[in-house]
C-alpha positions in Angstrom: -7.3 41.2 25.6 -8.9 40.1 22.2 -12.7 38.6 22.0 -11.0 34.9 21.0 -9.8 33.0 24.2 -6.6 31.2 24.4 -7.1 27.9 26.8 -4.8 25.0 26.7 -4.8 21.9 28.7 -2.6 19.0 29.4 -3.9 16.1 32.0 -1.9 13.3 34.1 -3.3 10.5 35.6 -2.2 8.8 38.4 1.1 7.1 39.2 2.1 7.8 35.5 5.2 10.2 36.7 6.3 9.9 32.7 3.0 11.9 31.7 3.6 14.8 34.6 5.2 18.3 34.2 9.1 18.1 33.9 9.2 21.1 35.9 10.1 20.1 39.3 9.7 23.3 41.1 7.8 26.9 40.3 9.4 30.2 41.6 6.6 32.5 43.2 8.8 35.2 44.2 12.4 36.2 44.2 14.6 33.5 46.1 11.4 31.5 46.7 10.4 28.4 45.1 7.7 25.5 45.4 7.3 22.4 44.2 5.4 21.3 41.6 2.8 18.4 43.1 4.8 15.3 43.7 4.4 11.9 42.2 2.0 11.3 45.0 0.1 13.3 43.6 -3.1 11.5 42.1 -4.6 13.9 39.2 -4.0 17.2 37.4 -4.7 19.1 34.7 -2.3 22.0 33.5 -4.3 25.4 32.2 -3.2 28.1 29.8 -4.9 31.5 31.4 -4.8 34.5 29.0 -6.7 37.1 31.0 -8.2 38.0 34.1 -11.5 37.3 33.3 -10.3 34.0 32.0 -8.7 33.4 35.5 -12.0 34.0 36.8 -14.1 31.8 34.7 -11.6 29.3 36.0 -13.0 29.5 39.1 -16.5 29.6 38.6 -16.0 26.0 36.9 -13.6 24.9 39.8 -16.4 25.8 42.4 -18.9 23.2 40.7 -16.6 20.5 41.5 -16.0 21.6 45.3 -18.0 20.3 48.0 -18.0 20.8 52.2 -14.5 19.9 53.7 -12.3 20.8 50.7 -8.9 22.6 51.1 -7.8 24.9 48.0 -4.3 25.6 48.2 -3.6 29.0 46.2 0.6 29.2 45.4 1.7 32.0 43.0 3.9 35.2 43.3 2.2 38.6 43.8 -0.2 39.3 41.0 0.0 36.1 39.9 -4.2 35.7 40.6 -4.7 33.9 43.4 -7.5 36.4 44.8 -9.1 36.6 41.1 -9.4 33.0 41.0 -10.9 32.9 44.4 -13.1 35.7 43.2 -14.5 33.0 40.8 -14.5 30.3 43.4 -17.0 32.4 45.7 -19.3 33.4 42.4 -19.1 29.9 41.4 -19.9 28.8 45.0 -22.7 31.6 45.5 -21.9 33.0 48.8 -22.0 36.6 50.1 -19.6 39.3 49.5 -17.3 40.3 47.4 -13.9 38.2 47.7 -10.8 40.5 47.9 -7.2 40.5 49.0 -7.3 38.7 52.8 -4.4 40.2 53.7 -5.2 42.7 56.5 -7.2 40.4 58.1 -6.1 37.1 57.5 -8.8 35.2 57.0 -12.5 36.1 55.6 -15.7 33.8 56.1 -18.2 34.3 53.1 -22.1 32.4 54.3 -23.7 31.1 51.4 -26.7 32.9 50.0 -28.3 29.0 49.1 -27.5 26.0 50.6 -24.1 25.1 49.5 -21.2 25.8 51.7 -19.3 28.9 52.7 -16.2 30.1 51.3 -13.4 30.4 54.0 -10.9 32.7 52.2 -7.2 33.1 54.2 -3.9 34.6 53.4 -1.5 32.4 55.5 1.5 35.0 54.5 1.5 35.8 57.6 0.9 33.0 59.8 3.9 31.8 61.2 2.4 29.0 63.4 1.2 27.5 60.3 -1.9 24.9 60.9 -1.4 25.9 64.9 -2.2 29.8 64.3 -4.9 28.9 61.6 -7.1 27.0 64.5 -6.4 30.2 66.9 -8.4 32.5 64.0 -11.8 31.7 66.1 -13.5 31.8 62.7 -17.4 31.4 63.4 -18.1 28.5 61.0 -17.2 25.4 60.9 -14.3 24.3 58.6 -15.4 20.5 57.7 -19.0 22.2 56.4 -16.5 24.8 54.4 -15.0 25.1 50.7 -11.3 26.7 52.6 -9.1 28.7 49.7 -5.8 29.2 51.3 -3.2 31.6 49.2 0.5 31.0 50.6 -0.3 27.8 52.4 2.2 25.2 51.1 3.9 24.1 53.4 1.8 25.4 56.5 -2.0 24.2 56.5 -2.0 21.1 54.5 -2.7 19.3 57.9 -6.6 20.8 57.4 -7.3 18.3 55.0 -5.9 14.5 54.0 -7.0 15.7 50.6 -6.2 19.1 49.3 -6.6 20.7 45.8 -2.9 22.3 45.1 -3.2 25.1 42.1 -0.1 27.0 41.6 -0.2 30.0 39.0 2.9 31.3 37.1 3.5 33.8 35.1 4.5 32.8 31.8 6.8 36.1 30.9 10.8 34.8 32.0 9.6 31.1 31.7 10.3 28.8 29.8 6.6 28.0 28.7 5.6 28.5 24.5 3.7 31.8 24.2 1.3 31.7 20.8 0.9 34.6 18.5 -2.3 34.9 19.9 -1.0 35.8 23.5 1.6 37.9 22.0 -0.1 41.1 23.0 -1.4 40.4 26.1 1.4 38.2 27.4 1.7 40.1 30.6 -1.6 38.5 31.7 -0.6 34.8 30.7 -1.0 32.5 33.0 0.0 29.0 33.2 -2.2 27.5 36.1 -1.6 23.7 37.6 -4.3 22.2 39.4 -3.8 18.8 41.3 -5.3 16.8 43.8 -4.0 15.1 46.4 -5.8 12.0 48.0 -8.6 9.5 47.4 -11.2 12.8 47.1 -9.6 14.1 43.5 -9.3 10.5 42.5 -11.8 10.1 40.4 -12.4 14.0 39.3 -12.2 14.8 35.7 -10.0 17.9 36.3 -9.5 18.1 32.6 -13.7 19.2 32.7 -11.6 22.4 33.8 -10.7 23.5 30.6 -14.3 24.2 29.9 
C-alpha cells in the first residue's frame, strides 16, 4: 500500500431509512448472503478500508467505544478481515495474547492486562446450536463483564445481547462500490466496512468518531 491513507465515511441516523445504504443484502460467500442492518437499526457509519493495517487501526478506535456486556457481530467472507479487525479490538482493549483465527477452538477468552474487560473472541462457523451451543462453551469468564467479538454470528447469537454492534466487511473487487485512483493498486485489500448498532446502547454513539 502507499504512505497516504484512503478512509471514507458516510453516517445514518436513526429512523431516517432515506439516508441508509441502498444495498439491502451483502454476499459473504458464494450462495450466501446477509442483510445489511435493518431499519431498526438505530446508527451506523459506513468505512472505506484500504489495507490491513487500516483494518486494524479500525479496531483499536472501535475498542475505545466498547465497554463490559457488548456483543460485536463480525460478518464477512473468508479474508474479508474479521480476525484483523478483532486483532485491533484486543490491542485497542489491552488484553493478553495475541488474537488469531478461533477456528479450531471455537472460542478464545483474552484477560485484560489493566482493568478494562476481556476480549471473548468466537468463530460461531461452526456452532450449529447457535446461542444454545455458545452457553455449553463453559468459558471461565463471565460474558456481561466481557467485550464478545463474534465472526459468523448473524443469525445465531444475537440473543447474547438486546444491543449488538453488527460490522459487516466486503470486498470491494466484483461490487458495485466506486474504487478511487488512489486504491487502484491495492484494490485487492479494499474494504468497504459497515458498522451499526442495534438498541438503546449505540443510540447515542458517534460512530462517525470511527473514521478517525
Amino acid at each position: 500500500m502507499g504512505s497516504v491513507p484512503v478512509l471514507t465515511v458516510s453516517a445514518w441516523p436513526s429512523g431516517r431509512l432515506s439516508d441508509r445504504p441502498a444495498r439491502a443484502f451483502v454476499p459473504v460467500r458464494a450462495g450466501l448472503f446477509v442483510p445489511v442492518p435493518s431499519a431498526s437499526m438505530d446508527v451506523g457509519t459506513r468505512i472505506t478500508v484500504t489495507s490491513p493495517d487500516q483494518m486494524r487501526d479500525l479496531g483499536r478506535r472501535l475498542a475505545k467505544l466498547l465497554r463490559p456486556g457488548d456483543l460485536v457481530l463480525l460478518t464477512g467472507e473468508l479474508g474479508a478481515g474479521k480476525t484483523t479487525l478483532t486483532r485491533g479490538l484486543g490491542e485497542g482493549l489491552g488484553v493478553r495474547g495475541a488474537v488469531t483465527s478461533p477456528t479450531f477452538v471455537i472460542a478464545r477468552v483474552h484477560p485484560s492486562l489493566g482493568d478494562g474487560p476481556p476480549l471473548v473472541h468466537v468463530d460461531a462457523y461452526r456452532l450449529n446450536g447457535g446461542l444454545d451451543e455458545m452457553e455449553d462453551l463453559d468459558l471461565d469468564v463471565s460474558l456481561p463483564a466481557s467485550v464478545v467479538a463474534v465472526e459468523w454470528g448473524e443469525g445465531k447469537v444475537e440473543g447474547l445481547a438486546e444491543d449488538r454492534l453488527h460490522v459487516v466487511i466486503q470486498r470491494t473487487v466484483g461490487s458495485d462500490m466506486a474504487v478511487t485512483d488512489a486504491m487502484a493498486a491495492d484494490v485487492d485489500d479494499v474494504r468497504d466496512v459497515v458498522v451499526t448498532g442495534v438498541g438503546p446502547r449505540w443510540a447515542g454513539e458517534d460512530l462517525a468518531s470511527l473514521a478517525g
